[in-house]
C-alpha positions as CSV (number, residue, x, y, z in Angstrom):
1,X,-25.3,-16.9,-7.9
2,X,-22.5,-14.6,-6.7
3,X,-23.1,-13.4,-2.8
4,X,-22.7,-9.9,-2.1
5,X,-19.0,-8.8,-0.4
6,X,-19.6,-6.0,2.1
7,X,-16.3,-4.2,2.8
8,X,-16.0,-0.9,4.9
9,X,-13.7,2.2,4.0
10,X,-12.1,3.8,7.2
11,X,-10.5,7.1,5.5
12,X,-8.1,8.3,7.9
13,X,-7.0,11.3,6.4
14,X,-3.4,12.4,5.6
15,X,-0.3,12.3,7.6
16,X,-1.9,9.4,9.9
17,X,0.7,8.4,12.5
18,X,2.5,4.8,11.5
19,X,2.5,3.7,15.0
20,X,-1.4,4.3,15.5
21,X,-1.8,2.8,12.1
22,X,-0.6,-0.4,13.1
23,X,-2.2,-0.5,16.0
24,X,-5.7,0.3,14.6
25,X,-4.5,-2.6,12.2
26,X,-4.2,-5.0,15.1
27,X,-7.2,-4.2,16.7
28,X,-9.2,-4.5,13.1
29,X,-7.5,-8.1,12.4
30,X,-8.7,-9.0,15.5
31,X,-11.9,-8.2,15.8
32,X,-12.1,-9.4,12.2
33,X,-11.1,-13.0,13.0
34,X,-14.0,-13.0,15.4
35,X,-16.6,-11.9,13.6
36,X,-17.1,-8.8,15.4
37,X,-16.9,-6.5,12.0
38,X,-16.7,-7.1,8.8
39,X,-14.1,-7.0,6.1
40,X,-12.5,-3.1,6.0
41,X,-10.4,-1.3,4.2
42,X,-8.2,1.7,5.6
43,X,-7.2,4.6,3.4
44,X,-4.6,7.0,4.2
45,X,-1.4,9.0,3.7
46,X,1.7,8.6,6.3
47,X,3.9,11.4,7.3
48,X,7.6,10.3,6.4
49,X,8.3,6.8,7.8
50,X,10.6,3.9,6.4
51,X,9.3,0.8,7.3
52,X,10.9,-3.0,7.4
53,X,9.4,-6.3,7.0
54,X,10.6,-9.5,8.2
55,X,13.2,-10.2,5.1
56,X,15.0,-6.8,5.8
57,X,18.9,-6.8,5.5
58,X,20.7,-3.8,7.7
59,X,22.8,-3.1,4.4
60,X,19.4,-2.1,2.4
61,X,19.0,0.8,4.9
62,X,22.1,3.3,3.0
63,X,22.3,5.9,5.9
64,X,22.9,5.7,9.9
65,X,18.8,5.7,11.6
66,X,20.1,9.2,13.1
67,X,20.5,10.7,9.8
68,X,17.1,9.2,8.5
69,X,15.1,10.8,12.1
70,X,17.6,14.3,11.5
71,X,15.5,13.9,7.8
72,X,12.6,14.1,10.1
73,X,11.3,10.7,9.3
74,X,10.6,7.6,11.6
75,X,11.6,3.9,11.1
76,X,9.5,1.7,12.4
77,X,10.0,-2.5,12.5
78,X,6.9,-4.6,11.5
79,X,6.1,-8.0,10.8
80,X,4.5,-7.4,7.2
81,X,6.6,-9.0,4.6
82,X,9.3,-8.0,2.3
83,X,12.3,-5.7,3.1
84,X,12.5,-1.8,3.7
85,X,10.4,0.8,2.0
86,X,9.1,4.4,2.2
87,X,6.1,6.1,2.6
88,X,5.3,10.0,3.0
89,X,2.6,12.6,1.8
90,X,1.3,12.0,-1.6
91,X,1.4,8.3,-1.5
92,X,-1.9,6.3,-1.6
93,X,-2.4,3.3,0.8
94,X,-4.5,0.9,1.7
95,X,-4.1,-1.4,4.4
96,X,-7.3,-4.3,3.9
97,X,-8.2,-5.8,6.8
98,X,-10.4,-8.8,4.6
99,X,-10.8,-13.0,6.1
100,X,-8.9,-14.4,2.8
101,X,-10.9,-17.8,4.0
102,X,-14.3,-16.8,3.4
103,X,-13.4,-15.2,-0.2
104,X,-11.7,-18.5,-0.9
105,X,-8.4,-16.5,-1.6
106,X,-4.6,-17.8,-1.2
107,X,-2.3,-15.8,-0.4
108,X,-1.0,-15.8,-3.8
109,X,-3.5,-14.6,-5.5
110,X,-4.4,-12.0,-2.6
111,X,-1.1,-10.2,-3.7
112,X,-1.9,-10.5,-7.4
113,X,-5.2,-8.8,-6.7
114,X,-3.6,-6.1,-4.9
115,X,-1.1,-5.7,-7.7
116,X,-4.4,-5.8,-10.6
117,X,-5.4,-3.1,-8.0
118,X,-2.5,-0.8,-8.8
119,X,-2.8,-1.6,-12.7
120,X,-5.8,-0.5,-13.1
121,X,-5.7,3.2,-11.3
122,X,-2.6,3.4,-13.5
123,X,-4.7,2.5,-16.3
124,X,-7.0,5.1,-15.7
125,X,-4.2,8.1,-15.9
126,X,-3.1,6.5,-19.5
127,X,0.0,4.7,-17.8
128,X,0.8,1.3,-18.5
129,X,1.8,-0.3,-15.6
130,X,2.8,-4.5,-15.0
131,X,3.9,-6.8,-12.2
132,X,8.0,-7.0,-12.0
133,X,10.0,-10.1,-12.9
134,X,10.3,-13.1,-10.7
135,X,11.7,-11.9,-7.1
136,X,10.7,-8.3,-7.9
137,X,7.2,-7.8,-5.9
138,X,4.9,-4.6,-6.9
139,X,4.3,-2.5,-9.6
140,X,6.1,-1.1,-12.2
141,X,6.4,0.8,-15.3
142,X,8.7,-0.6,-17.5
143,X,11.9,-0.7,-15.0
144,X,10.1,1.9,-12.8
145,X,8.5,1.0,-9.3
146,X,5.4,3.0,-8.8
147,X,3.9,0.3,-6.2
148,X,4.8,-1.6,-3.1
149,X,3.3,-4.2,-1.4
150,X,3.6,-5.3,1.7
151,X,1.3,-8.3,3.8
152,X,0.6,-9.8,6.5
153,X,-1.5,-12.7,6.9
154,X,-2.4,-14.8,10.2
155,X,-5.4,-17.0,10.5
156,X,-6.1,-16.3,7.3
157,X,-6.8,-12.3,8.6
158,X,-4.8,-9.9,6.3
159,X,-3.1,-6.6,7.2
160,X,-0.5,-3.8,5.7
161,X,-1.0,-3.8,2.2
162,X,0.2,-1.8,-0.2
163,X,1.6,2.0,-1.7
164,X,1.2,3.6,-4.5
165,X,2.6,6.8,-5.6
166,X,0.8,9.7,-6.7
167,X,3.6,12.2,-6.5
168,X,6.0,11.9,-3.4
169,X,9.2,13.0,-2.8
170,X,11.4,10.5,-4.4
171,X,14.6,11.6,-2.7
172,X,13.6,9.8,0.4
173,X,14.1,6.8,-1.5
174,X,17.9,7.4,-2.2
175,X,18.2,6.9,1.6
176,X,17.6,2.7,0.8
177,X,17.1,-0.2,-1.4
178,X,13.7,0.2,-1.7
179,X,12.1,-3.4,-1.1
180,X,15.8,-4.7,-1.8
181,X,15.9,-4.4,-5.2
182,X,19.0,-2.3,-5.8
183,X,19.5,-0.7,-9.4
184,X,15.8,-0.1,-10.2
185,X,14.2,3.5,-9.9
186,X,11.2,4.7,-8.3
187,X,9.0,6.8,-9.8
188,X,5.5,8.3,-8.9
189,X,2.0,9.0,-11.1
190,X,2.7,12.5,-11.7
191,X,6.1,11.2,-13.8
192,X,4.5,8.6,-15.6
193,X,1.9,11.0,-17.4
194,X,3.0,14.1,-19.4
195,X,4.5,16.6,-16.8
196,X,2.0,19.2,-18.1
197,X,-1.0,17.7,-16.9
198,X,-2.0,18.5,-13.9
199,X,-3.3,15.1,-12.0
200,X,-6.9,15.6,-9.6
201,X,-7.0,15.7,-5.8
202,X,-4.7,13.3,-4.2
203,X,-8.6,12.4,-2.4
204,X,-9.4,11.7,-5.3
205,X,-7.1,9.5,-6.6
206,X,-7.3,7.4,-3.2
207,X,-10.9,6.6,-4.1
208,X,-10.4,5.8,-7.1
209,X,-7.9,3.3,-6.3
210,X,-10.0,2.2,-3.6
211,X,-12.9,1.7,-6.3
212,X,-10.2,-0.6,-8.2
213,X,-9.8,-2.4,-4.9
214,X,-13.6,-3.3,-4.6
215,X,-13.9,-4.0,-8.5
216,X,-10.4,-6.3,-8.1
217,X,-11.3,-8.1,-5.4
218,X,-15.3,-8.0,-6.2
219,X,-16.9,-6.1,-3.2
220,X,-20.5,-5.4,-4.3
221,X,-21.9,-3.0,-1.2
222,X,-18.8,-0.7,0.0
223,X,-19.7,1.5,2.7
224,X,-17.5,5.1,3.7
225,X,-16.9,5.9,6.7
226,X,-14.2,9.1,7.4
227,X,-12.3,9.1,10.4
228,X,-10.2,12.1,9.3
């Protein structure tokens, strides 16, 4: 008999600060690997930021930091995995804060989950999206990233997560080697389908990825909660 998964949606809104993202990631995985709250899932848009994980290379960043802040975006250092990447309005992410021990999960097929997760809201819009080739971590469409992930795990605890683009700004990502994976585009949702159709809320699209998230990763009582 399966046991019900509880998970809690925080939806911070859009344009939620990086810096008070992590932190309110920290203080999550912490509580969660005491038991003081259960599994929970953030859902949110950043203003523009480039982040790096603990495998970036200086040479994957294509422009001086000054020129990326005179951009008006920030560059923040974390200890997620993987290399540098963007994120900016229009850009669905989740950050799960979930204990990968008491789902039974490695950290293997924790990512794989997270990439099914991106699949499937692509699935719904008609676009055929699949994982990359060996070395190349997220979504993609055909030779086209539409969806990063990035993780952290510590005592078995989980935080960052991953992006997926609804319809960003894509120039932002000529500034670096996004993930470093040089000589691959990036495209968004909005390419992907026929340019004439117009796609739904960007609020919408973030819960119905979040809805692939609890299907994915089999959450049977999700509970909403906004913070914006």
């Amino acid at each position: 008999m399966r046991v019900p998964r509880t998970i809690e949606i925080r939806k911070m809104g859009n344009l939620f600060n990086y810096s008070d993202a992590l932190k309110l990631q920290e203080k999550l995985a912490s509580d969660r690997k005491m038991n003081k709250i259960t599994d929970t899932l953030l859902s949110l848009q950043h203003p523009p930021t480039y982040t790096l994980g603990k495998r970036r290379t200086d040479h994957n960043i294509l422009v001086p930091e000054c020129e990326l802040k005179s951009m008006g975006a920030e560059l923040h250092y974390t200890q997620r995995g993987g290399d540098v990447t963007f994120h900016g309005p229009r850009q669905a992410i989740l950050y799960p804060i979930i204990s990968l021990r008491e789902f039974g999960l490695g950290a293997r097929k924790y990512v794989e989950n997270l990439e099914l997760t991106m699949i499937e809201l692509a699935s719904l819009y008609g676009v055929k999206a699949s994982v990359g080739r060996k070395c190349e971590t997220g979504v993609w469409v055909g030779e086209r990233k539409i969806g990063a992930i990035g993780v952290r795990i510590s005592s078995g605890i989980t935080s960052h997560g991953l992006a997926f683009n609804i319809d960003p700004d894509l120039s932002y990502f000529k500034h670096i080697v996004p993930c470093g994976i040089a000589d691959k585009e990036v495209t968004s949702l909005q390419r992907e389908v026929k340019q004439e159709v117009l796609l739904p809320s960007d609020e919408l699209i973030q819960d119905q990825l979040i809805s692939c998230f609890a299907k994915i990763f089999g959450y049977t009582n999700v509970v909403s909660r906004n913070n914006s």
